[in-house]
C-alpha positions in Angstrom: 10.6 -3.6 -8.6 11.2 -0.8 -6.1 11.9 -0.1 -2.7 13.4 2.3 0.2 15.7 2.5 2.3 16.3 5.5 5.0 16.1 8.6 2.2 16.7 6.7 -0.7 14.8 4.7 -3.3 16.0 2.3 -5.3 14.6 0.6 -9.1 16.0 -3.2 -9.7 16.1 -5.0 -12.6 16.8 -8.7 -12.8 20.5 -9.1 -13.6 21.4 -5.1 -13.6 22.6 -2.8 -11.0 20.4 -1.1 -9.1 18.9 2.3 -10.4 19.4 5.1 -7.1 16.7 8.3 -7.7 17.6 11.3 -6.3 15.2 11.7 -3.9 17.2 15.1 -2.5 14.8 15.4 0.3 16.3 15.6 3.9 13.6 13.2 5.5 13.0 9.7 5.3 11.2 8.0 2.8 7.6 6.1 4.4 6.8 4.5 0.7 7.3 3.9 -2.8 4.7 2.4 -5.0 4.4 1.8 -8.8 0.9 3.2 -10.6 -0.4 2.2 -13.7 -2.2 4.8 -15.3 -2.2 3.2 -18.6 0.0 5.0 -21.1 2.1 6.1 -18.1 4.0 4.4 -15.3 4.6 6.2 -12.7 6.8 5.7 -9.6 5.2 7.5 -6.7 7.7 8.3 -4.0 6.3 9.6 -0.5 8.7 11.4 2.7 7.3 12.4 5.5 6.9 16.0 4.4 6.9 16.0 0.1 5.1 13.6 -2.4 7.5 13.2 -5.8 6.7 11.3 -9.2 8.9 9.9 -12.3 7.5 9.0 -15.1 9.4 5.4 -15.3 9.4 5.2 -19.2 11.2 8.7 -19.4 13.4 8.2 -15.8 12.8 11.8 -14.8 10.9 13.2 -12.1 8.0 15.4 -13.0 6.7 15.8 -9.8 8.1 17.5 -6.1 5.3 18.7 -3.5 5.6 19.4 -0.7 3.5 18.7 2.4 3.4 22.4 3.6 2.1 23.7 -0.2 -0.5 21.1 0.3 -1.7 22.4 3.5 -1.0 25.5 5.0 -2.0 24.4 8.6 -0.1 21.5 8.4 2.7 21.4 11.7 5.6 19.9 12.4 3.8 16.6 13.9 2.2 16.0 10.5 3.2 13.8 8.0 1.9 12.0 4.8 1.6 8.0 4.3 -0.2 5.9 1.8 0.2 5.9 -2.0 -3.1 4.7 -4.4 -4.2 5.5 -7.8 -7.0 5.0 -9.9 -7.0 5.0 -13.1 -6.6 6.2 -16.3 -4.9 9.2 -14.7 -5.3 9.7 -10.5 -2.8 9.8 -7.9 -3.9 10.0 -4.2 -1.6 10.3 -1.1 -3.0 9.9 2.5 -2.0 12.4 5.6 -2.1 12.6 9.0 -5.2 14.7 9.2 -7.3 12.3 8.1 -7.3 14.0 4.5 -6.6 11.9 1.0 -5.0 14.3 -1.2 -6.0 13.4 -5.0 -3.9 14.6 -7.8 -4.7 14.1 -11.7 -1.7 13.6 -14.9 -2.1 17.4 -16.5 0.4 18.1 -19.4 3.0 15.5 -18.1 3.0 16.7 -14.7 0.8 15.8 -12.0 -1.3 18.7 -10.2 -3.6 18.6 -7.0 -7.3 18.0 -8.0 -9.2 17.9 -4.6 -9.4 16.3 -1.4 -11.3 13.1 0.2 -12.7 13.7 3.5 -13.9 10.8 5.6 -11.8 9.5 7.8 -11.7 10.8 11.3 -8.1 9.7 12.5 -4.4 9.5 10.7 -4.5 7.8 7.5 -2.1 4.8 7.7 -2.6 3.1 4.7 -4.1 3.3 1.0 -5.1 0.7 -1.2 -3.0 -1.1 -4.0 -3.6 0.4 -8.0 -7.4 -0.8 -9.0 -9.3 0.3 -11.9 -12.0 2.0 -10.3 -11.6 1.7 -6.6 -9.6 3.1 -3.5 -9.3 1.6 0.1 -8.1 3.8 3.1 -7.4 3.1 6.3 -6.6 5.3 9.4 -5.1 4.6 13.1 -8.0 4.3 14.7 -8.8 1.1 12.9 -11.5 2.6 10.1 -11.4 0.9 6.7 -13.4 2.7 3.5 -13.6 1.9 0.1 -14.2 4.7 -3.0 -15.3 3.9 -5.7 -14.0 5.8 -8.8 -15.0 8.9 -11.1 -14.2 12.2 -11.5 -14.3 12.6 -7.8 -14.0 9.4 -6.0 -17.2 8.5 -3.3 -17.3 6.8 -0.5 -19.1 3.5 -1.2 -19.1 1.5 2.2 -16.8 1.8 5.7 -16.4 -0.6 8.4 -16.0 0.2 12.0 -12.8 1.5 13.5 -11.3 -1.1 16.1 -9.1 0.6 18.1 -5.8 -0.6 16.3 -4.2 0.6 13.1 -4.7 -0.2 9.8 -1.3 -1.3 8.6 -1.7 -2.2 5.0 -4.8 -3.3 2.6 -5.3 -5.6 -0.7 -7.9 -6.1 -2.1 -10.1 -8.3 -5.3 -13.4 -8.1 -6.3 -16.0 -8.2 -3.4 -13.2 -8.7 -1.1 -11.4 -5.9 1.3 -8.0 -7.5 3.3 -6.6 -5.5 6.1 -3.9 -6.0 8.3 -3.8 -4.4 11.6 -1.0 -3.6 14.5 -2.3 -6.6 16.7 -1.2 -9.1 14.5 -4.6 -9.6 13.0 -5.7 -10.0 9.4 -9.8 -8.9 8.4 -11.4 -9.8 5.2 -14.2 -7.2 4.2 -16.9 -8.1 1.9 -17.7 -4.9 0.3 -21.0 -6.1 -1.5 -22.5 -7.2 2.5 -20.8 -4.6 3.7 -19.7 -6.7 6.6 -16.6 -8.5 8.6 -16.6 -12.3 6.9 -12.9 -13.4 7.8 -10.1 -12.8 11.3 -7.6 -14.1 11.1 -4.8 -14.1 14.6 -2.2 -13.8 11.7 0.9 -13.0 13.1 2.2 -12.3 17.0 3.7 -8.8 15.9 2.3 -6.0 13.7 1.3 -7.3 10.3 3.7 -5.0 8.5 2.7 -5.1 4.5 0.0 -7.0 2.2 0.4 -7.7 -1.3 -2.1 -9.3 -3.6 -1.2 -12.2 -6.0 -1.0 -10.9 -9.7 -3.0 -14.1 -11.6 -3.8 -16.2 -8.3 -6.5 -15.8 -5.4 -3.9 -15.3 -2.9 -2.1 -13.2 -0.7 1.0 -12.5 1.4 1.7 -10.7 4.6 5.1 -9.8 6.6 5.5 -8.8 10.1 7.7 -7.3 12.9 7.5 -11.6 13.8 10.3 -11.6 11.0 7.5 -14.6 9.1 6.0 -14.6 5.7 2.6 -15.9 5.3 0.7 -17.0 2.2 -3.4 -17.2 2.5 -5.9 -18.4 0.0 -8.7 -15.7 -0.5 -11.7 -17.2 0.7 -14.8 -18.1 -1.2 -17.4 -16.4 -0.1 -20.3 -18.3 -2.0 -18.9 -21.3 -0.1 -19.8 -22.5 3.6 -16.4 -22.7 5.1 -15.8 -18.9 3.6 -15.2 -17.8 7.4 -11.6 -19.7 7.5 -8.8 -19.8 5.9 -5.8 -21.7 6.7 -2.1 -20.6 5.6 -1.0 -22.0 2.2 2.9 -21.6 3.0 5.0 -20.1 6.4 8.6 -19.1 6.3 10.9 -16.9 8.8 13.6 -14.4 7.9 15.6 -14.8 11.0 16.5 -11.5 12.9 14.6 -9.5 10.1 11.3 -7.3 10.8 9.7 -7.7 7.7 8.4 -4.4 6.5 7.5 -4.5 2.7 6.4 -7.5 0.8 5.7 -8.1 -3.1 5.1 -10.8 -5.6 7.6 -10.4 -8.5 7.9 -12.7 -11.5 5.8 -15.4 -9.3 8.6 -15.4 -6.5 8.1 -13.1 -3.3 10.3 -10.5 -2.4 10.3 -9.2 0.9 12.5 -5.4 2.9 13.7 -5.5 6.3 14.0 -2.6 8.3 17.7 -0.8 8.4 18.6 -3.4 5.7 19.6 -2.6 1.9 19.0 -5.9 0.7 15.9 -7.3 -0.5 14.9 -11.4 0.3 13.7 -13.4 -2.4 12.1 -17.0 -2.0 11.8 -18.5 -5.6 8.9 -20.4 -6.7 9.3 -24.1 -6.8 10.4 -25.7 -9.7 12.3 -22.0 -11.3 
């Protein structure tokens, strides 16, 4: 497990100290994310202004770019935010110019392979590690999904809505995005079409994560709850609702990452070190 906190990121272990990286960048971290790209495990760190890599099996960095070497017309105002991969061996990082910058593993290192172009405002989010399959979402609402290869395509895209994309999750047919209103949309990719809303949370729906084994999911908000849904069925008639499968608060906390770890959920506050845990039943 990993997670930020102001310039720092931090590696945990159950039962060991935590692991600091030196992230030695003056400005704050917006996300860390694990990928899987098979033989190597990578731990993709993102500032406002740089994008940096360790390979997790070695514990070293291999990997330090910066925003400005990534675009030369880039200003002050710009930033980066979002962290997907695809594998067996891409990284991509969104920016605020609407641009997905893709790198690939080359000799241990990773090196910029081309950009994704379809997004017409600030990309806010980027989907969790698929196999074959990137979701992007921007501030003006816009949700597309790529589908993998070489150079990853743009398969399908739904409407912009005038709030942002916050986080996405997604399994199969389904696309789940959270949004700055509080509401929660479920995609299917294969109709190309909204089939779920759900009025999720009263504050910003902060962070998604997808269960590892399960057909469920779990989001946090600025409302300091955690929710857990059931993925809908969408061969079934009542495929249009879903009703919340468990509700707790973290009092005075807004909730701004959320995980699934070992079966129990893990949830960051904002200007907190500490990371909440609510064990499974019966652990």
């Amino acid at each position: 497990m990993a997670y930020a906190q102001g310039n720092a990121v931090f590696m945990v272990e159950e039962g060991k100290k935590p692991l600091v990286l030196p992230v030695n960048d003056e400005d704050p971290v917006v996300q860390v994310r694990y990928c899987d790209l098979g033989p190597k495990v990578l731990l993709v760190t993102v500032t406002t202004k740089a994008v940096m890599a360790w390979d997790v099996g070695l514990s070293r960095m291999i990997f330090n770019h910066k925003l400005s070497s990534l675009d030369k017309n880039a200003g002050q105002a710009d930033f980066l935010r979002g962290i997907g991969c695809i594998a067996p061996n891409k990284v991509l990082v969104g920016s605020t110019s609407g641009t997905i910058y893709m790198f690939e593993t080359t000799d241990g290192t990773l090196e910029l392979e081309g950009k994704l172009k379809g997004h017409k405002g600030a990309i806010t989010a980027l989907g969790p590690p698929q196999t074959d399959l990137l979701l992007s979402g921007d501030d003006q609402g816009a949700v597309i999904s790529w589908t993998g290869g070489d150079m990853p395509t743009q398969e399908c895209g739904f409407e912009a809505r005038g709030s942002p994309v916050m986080s996405l999750a997604g399994r199969r047919d389904m696309v789940v995005a959270a949004y700055g209103t509080g509401h929660i949309r479920i995609f299917s990719r294969k109709k190309n079409m909204l089939a779920v809303e759900v009025a999720a949370h009263s504050r910003p729906v902060m962070a998604l994560a997808m269960h590892p084994s399960q057909d469920q999911f779990v989001s946090v908000g600025e409302d300091t709850i955690v929710n857990v849904w059931p993925l809908p069925d969408f061969e079934s008639k009542s495929s249009s609702t879903v009703d919340v499968l468990f509700s707790t608060s973290a009092k005075d906390r807004i909730l701004v990452g959320v995980g699934f770890y070992g079966g129990d959920i893990v949830a960051s506050a904002f200007d907190s070190g500490s990371v909440l845990i609510w064990k499974r039943a019966g652990k």
